[in-house]
C-alpha positions as CSV (number, residue, x, y, z in Angstrom):
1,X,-8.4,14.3,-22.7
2,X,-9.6,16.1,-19.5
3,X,-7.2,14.8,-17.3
4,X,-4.2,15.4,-19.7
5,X,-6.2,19.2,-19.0
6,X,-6.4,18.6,-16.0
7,X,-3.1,17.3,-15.5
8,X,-1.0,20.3,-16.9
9,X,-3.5,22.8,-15.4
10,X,-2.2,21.3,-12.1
11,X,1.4,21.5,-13.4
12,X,1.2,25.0,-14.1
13,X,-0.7,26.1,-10.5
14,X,2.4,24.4,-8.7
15,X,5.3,26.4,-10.9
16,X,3.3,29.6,-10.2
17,X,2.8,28.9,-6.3
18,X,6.4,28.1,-6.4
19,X,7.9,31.3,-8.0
20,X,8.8,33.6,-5.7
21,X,7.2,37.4,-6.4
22,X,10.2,39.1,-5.5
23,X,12.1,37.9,-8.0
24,X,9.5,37.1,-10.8
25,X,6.9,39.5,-10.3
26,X,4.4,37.2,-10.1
27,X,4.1,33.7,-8.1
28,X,2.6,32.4,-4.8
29,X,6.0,32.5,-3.0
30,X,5.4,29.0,-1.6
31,X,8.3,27.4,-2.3
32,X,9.9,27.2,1.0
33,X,6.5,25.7,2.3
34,X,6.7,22.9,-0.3
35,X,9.9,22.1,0.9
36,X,8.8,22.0,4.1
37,X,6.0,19.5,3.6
38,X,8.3,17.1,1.6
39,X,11.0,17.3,4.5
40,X,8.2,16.7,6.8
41,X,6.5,13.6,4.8
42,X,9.7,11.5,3.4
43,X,10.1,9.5,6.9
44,X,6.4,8.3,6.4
45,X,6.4,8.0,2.6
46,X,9.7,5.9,3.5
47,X,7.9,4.0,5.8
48,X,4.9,3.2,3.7
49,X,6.5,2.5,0.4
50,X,9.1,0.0,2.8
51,X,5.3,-1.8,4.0
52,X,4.5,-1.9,0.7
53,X,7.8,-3.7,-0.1
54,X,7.6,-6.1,2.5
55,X,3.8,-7.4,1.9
56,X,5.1,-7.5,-1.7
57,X,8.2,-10.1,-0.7
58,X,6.0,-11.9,1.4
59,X,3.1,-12.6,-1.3
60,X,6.2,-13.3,-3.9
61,X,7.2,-16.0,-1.6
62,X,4.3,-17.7,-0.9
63,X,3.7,-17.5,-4.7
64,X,6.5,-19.3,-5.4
65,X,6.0,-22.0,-2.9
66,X,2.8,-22.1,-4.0
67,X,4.2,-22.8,-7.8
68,X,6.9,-25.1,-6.2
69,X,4.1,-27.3,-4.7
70,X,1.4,-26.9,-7.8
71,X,4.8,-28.5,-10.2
72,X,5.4,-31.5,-7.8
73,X,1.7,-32.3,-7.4
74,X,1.5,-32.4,-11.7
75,X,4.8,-34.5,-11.9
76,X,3.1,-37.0,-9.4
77,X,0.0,-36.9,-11.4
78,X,2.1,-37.1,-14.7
79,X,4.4,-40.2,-13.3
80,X,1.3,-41.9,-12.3
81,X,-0.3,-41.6,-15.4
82,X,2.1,-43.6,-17.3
């Protein structure tokens, strides 16, 4: 319950530092700064989330060689058996 307060407090402080006071009559008039920052950080959140995706692939893969090898091994152990 406190972070769904929390949570739209936070909301609410980033509309009203958006607003601009000329137009409004109230607001924090940061909305070009905003903009600014996301500009500035969507080459290096691009960059991250694309490391992310690769270490991702690469664990997928060696799951499924890892599954590949664990299914042989029982079908040896199962033909054996018999």
């Amino acid at each position: 319950m406190v972070a769904l307060i929390v949570g739209i407090l936070l909301i609410f402080f980033t509309v009203f530092a958006s607003l601009p006071p000329e137009l409004i009559g109230f607001g924090l008039g940061w909305g070009s700064d905003i903009l600014l920052f996301l500009r500035g950080c969507m080459p290096i959140l691009a960059a991250f989330i694309g490391l992310v995706s690769i270490f991702i692939g690469i664990a997928d893969l060696k799951d499924k060689q890892e599954a590949k090898k664990e299914e042989a091994a029982a079908k040896a152990s199962g033909t054996k058996g018999e």
